[in-house]
DSSP file (Angstrom, degrees, kcal/mol; ACC not computed):
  #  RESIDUE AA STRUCTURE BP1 BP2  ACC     N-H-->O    O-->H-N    N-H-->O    O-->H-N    TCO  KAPPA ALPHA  PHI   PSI    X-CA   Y-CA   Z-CA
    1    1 A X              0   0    0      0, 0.0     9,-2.3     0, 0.0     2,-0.6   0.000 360.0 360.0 360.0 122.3    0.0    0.0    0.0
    2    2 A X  E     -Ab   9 105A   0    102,-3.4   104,-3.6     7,-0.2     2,-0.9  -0.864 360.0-164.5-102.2 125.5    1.4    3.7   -0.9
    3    3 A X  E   > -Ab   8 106A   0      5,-1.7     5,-2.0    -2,-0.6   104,-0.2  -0.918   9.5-175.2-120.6 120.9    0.2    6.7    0.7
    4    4 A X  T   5S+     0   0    0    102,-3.4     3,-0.2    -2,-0.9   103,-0.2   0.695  79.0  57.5 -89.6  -7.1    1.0    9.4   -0.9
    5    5 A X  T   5S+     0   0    0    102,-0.9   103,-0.2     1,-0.2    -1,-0.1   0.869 117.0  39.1 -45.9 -74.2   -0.3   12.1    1.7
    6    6 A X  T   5S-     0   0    0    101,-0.1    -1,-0.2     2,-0.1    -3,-0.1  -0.117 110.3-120.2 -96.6  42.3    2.0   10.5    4.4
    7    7 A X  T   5 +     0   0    0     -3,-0.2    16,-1.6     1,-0.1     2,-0.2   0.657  69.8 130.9  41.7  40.7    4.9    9.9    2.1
    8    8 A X  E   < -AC   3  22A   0     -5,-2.0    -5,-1.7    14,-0.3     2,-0.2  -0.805  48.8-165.2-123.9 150.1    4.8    6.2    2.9
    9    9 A X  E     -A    2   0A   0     12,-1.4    -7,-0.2    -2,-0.2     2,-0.2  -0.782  16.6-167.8-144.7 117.6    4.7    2.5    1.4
   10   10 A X        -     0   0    0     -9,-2.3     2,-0.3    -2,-0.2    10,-0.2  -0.736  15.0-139.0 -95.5 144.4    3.7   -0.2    3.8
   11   11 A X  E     -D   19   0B   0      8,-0.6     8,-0.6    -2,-0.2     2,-0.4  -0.639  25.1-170.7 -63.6 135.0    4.2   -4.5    2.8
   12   12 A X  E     +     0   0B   0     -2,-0.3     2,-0.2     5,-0.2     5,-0.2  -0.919  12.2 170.4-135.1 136.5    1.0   -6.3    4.1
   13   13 A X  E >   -D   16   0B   0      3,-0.8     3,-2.6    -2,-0.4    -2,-0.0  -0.877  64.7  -7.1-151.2 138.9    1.3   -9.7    3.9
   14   14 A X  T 3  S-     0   0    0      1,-0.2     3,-0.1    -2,-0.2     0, 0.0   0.605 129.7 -55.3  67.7 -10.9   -1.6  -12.1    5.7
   15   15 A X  T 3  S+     0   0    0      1,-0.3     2,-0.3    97,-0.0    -1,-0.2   0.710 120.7 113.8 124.1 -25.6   -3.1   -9.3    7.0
   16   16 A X  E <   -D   13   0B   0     -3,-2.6     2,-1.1    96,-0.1    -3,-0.8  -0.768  65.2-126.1-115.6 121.2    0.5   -8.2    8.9
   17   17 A X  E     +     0   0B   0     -2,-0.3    -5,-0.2    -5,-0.2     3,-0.1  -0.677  35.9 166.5 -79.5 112.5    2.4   -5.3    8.1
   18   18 A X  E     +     0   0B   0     -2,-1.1     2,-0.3    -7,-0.3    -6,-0.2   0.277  58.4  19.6 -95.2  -2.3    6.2   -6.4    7.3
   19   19 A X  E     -D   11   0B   0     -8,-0.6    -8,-0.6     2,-0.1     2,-0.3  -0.970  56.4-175.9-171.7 150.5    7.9   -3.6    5.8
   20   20 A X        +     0   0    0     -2,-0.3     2,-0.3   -10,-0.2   -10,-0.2  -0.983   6.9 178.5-158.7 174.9    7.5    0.2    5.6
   21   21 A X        -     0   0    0     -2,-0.3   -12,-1.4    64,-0.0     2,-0.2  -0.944  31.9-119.1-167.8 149.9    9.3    2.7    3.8
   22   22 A X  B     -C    8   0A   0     -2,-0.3    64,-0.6   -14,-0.2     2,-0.3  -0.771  45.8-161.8 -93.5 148.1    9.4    6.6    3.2
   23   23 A X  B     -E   85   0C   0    -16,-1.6     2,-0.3    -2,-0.2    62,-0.2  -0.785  23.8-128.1-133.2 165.6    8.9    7.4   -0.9
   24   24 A X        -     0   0    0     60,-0.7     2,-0.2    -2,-0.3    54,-0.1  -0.744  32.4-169.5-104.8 165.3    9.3    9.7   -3.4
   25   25 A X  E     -g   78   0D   0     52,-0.5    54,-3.4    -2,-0.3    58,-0.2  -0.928  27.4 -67.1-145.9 154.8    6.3   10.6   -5.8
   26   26 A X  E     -g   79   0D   0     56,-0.5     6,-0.3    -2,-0.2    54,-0.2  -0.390  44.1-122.9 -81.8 166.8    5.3   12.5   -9.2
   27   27 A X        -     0   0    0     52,-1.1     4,-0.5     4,-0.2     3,-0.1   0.149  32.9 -97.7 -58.7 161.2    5.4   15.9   -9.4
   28   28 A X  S    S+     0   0    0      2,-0.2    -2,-0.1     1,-0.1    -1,-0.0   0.739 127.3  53.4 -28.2 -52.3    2.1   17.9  -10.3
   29   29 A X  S    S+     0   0    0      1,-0.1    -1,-0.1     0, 0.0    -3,-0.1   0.673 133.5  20.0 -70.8 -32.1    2.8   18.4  -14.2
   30   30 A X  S    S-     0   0    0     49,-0.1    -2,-0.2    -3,-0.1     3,-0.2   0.361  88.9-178.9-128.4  12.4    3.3   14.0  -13.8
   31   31 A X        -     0   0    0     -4,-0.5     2,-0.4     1,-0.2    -4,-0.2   0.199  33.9-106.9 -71.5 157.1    1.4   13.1  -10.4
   32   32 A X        -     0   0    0     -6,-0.3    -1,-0.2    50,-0.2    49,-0.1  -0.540  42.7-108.3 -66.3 100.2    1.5    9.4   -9.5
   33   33 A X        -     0   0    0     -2,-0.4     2,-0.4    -3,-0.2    -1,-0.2   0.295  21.0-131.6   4.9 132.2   -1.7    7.6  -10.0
   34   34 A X        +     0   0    0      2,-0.1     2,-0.3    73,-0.0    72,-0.1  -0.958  51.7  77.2-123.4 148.2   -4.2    6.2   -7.6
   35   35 A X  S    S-     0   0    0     -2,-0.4    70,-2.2    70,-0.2     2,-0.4  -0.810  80.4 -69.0-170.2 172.4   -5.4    3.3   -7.8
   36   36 A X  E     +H  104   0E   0     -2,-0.3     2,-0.4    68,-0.2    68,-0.2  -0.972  57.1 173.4-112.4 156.3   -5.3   -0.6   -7.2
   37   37 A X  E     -H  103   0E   0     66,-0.6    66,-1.4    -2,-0.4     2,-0.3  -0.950  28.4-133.8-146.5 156.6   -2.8   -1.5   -9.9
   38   38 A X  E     -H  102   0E   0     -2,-0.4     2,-0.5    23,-0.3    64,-0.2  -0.937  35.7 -99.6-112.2 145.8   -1.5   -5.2  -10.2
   39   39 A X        -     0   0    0     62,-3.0    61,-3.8    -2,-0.3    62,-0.3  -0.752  39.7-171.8 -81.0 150.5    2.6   -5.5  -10.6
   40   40 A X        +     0   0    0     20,-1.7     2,-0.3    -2,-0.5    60,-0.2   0.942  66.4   4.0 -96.4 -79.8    2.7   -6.0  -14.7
   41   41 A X  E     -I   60   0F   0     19,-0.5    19,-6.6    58,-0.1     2,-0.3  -0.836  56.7-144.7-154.8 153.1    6.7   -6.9  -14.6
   42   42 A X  E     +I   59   0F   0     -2,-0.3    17,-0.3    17,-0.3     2,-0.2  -0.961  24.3 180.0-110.1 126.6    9.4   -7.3  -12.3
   43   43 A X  E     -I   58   0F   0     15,-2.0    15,-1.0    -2,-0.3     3,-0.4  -0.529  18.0-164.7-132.0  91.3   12.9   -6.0  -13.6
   44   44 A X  S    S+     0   0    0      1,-0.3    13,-2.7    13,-0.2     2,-0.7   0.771  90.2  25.9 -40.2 -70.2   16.4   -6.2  -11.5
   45   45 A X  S    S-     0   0    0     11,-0.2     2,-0.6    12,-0.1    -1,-0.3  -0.785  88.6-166.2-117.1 102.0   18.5   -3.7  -13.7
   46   46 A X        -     0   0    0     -2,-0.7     9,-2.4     9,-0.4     2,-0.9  -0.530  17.9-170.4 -24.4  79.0   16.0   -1.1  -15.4
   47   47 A X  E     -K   54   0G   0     -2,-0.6     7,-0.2     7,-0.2    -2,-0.0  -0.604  15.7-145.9-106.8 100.2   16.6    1.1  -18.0
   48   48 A X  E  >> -K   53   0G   0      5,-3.6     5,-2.1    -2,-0.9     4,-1.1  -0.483   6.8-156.0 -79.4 143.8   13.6    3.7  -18.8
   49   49 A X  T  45S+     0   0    0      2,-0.2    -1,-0.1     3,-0.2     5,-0.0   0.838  89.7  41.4 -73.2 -56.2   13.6    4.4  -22.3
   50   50 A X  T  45S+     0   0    0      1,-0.1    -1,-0.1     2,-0.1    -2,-0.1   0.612 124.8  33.5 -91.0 -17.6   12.0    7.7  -22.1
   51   51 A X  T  45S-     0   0    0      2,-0.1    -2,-0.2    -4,-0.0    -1,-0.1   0.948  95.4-140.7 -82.3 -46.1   13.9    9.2  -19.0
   52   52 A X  T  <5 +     0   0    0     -4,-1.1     2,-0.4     1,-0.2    -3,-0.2   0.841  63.6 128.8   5.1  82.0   17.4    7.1  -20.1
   53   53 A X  E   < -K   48   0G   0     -5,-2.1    -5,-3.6    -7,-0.1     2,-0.7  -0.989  67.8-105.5-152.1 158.8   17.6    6.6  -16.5
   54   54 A X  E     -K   47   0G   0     -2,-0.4     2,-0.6    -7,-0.2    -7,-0.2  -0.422  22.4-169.5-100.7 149.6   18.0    3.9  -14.6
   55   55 A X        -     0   0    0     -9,-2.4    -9,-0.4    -2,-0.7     3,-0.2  -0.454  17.0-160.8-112.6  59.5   15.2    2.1  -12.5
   56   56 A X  S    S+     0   0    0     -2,-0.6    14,-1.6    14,-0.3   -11,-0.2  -0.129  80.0   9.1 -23.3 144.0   16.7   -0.8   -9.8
   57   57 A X  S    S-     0   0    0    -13,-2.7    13,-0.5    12,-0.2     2,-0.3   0.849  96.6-161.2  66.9  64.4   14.6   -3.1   -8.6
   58   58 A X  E     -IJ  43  69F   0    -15,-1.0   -15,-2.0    11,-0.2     2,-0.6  -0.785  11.6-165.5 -79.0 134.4   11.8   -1.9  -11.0
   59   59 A X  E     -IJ  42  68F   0      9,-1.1     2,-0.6    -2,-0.3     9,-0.5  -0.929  15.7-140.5 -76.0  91.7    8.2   -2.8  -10.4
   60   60 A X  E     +IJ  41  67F   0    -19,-6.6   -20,-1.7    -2,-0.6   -19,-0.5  -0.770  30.1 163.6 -82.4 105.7    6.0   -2.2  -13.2
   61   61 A X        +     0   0    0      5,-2.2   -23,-0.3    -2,-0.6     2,-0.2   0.988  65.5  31.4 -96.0 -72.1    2.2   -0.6  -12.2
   62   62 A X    >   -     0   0    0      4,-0.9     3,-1.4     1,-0.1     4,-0.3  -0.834  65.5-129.3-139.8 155.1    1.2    0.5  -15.5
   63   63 A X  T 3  S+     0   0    0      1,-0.3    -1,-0.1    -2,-0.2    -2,-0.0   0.815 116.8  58.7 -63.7 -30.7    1.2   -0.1  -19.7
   64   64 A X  T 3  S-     0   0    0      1,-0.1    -1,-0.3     2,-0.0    -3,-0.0   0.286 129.3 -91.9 -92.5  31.6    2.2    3.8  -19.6
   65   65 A X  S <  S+     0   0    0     -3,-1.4     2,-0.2     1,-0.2    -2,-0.1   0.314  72.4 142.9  84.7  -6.7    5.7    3.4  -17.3
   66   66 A X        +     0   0    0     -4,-0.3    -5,-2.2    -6,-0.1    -4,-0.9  -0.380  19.5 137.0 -64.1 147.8    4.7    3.8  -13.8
   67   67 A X  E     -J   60   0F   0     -7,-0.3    16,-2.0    14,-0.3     2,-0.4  -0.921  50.7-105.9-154.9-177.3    6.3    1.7  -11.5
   68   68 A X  E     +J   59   0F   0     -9,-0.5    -9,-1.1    -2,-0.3     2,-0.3  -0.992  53.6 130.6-110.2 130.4    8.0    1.6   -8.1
   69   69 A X  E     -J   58   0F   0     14,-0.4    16,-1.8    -2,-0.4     2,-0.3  -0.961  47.6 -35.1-159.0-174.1   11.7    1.4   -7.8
   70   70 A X  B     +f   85   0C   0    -14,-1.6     2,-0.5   -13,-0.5   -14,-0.3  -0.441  59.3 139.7 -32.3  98.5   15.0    2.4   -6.6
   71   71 A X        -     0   0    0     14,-1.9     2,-1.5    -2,-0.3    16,-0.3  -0.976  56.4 -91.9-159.0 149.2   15.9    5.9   -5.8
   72   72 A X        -     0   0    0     -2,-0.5     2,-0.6    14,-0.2    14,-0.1  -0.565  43.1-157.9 -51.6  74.2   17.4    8.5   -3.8
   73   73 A X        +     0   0    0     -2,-1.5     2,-0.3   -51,-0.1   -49,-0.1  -0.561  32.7 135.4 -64.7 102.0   14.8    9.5   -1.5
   74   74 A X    >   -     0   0    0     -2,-0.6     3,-0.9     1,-0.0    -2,-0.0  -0.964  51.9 -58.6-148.7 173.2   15.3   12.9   -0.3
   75   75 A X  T 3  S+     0   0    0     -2,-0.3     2,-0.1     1,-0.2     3,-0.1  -0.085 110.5   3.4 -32.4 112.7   13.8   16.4    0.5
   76   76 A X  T 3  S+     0   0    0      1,-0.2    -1,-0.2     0, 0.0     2,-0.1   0.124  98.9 129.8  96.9 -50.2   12.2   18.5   -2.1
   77   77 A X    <   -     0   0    0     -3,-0.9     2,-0.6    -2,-0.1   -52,-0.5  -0.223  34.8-164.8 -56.2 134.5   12.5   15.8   -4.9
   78   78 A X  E     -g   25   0D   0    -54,-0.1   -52,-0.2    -2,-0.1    -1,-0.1  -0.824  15.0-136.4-128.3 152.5   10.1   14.2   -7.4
   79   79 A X  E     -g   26   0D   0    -54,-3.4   -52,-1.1    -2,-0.6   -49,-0.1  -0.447  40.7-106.9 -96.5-175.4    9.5   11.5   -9.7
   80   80 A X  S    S-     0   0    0    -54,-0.2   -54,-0.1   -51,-0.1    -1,-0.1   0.056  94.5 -62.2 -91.0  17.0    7.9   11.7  -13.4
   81   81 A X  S    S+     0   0    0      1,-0.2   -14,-0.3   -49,-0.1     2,-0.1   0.480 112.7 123.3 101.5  22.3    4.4    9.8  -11.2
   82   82 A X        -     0   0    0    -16,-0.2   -56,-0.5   -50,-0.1     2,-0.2  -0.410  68.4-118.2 -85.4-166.9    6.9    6.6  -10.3
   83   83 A X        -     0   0    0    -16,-2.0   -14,-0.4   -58,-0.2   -58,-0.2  -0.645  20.6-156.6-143.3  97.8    7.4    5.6   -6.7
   84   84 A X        +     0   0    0     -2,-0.2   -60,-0.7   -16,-0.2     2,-0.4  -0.090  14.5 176.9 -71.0 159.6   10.9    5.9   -5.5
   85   85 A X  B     -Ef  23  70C   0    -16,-1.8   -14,-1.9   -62,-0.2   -62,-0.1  -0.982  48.4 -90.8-147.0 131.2   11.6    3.5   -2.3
   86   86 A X    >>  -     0   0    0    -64,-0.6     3,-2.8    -2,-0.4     4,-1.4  -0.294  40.6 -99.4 -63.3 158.0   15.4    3.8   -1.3
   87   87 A X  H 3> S+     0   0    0    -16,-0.3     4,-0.8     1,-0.3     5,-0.1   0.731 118.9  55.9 -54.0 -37.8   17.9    1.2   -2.9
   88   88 A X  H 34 S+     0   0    0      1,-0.2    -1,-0.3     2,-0.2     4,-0.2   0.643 114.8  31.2 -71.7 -20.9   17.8   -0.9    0.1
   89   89 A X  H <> S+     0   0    0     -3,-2.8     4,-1.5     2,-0.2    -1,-0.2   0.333 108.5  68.9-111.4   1.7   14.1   -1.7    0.5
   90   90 A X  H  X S+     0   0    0     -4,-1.4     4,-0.9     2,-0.2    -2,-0.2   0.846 109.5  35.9 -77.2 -26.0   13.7   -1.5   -3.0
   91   91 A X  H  < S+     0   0    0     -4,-0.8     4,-0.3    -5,-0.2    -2,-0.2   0.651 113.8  55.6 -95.9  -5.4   15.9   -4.9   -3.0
   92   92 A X  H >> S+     0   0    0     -4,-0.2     4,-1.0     1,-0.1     3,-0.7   0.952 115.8  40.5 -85.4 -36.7   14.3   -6.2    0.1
   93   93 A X  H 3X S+     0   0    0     -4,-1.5     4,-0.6     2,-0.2    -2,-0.2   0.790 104.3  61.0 -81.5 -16.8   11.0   -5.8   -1.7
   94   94 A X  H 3< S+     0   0    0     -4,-0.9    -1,-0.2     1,-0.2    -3,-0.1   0.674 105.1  57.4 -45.2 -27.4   11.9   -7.0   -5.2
   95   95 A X  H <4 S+     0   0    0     -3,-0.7    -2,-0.2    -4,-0.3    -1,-0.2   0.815 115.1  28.2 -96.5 -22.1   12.6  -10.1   -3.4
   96   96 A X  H  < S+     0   0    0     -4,-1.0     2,-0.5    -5,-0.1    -2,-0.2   0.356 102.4  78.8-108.8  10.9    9.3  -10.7   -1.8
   97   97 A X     <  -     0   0    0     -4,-0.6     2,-0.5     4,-0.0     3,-0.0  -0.774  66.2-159.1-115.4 155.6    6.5   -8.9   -4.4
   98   98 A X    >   -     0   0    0     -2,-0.5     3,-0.7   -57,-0.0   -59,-0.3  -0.939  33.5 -82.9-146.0 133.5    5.8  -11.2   -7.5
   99   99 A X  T 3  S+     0   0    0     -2,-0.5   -59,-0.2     1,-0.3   -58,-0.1   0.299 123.0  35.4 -36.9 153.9    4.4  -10.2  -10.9
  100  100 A X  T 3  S+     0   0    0    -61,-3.8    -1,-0.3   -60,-0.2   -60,-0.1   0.527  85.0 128.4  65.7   1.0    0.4  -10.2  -10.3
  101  101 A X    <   -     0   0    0     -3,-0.7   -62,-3.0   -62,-0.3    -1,-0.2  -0.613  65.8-111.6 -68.6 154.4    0.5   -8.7   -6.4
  102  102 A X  E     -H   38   0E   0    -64,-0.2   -64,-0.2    -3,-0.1     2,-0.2  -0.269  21.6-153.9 -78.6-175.5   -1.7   -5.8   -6.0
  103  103 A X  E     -H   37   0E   0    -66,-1.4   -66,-0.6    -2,-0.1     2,-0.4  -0.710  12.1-152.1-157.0  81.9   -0.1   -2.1   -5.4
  104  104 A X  E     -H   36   0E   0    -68,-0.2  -102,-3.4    -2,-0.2     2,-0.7  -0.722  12.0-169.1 -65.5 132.7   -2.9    0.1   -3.4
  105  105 A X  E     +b    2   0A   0    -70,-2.2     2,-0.2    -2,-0.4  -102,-0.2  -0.826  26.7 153.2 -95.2  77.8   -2.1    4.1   -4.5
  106  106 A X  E     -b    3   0A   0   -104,-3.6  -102,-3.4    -2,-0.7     3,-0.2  -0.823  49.8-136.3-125.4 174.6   -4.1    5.7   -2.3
  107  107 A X  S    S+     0   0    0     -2,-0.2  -102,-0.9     1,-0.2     2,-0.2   0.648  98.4  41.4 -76.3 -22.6   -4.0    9.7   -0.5
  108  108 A X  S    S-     0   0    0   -103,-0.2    -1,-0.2  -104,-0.1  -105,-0.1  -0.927  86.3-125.8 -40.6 111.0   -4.7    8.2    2.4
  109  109 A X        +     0   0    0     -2,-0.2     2,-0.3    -3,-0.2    -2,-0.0   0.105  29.3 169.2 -45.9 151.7   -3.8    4.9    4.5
  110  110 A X        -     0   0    0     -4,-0.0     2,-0.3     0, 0.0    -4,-0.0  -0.473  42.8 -79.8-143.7-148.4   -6.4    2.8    5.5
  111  111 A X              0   0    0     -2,-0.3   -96,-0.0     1,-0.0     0, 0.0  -0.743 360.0 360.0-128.1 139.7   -6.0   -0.8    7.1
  112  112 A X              0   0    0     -2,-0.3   -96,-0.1   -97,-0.2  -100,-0.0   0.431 360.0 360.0-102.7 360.0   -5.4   -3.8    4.9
């Protein structure tokens, strides 16, 4: 689940929260979906074609490039409507989300 409101993405598994994480998000001009989205593709080393930037531990959300992935999370910063997760929970969660998991987007957390 991402909330973009409180700058969060929580892991649910069972029912049980296992992971959380502070994110980056798009911008205004690009904002970041919301949604239930299923992940579409899993990809280690990432290359977007239209940023020529590179995406770790890519996620795919949707046919038009959102995804969740690897990034520099810091103050002030924005994505093109991805969802950056720093590099280190981006590989602890690459290793536990699998193609067809849901991704809730929402402005506001609710219980899973």
């Amino acid at each position: 689940m991402v909330d973009l409101k409180h700058q969060i993405l929580s892991v649910f598994r069972n029912g049980d929260e296992i992971g959380t994480t502070v994110i980056l998000y798009g911008m205004p001009s690009k904002p970041t979906p919301i949604g239930a989205f299923p992940v579409l593709e899993k990809s280690e080393r990432h290359r977007s074609s239209l940023y020529d930037a590179q995406m770790p531990y890519m996620l795919r959300l949707t046919g038009d490039g959102v995804a969740i992935h690897a990034s520099h999370v810091r103050r002030a910063a924005a994505t093109h409507g991805c969802i950056g997760v720093p590099p280190q929970f981006a590989m602890w969660l690459f290793a536990r989300i699998r193609v067809g998991d849901p991704v809730y987007i929402t402005s506001t957390m609710s219980a899973a």
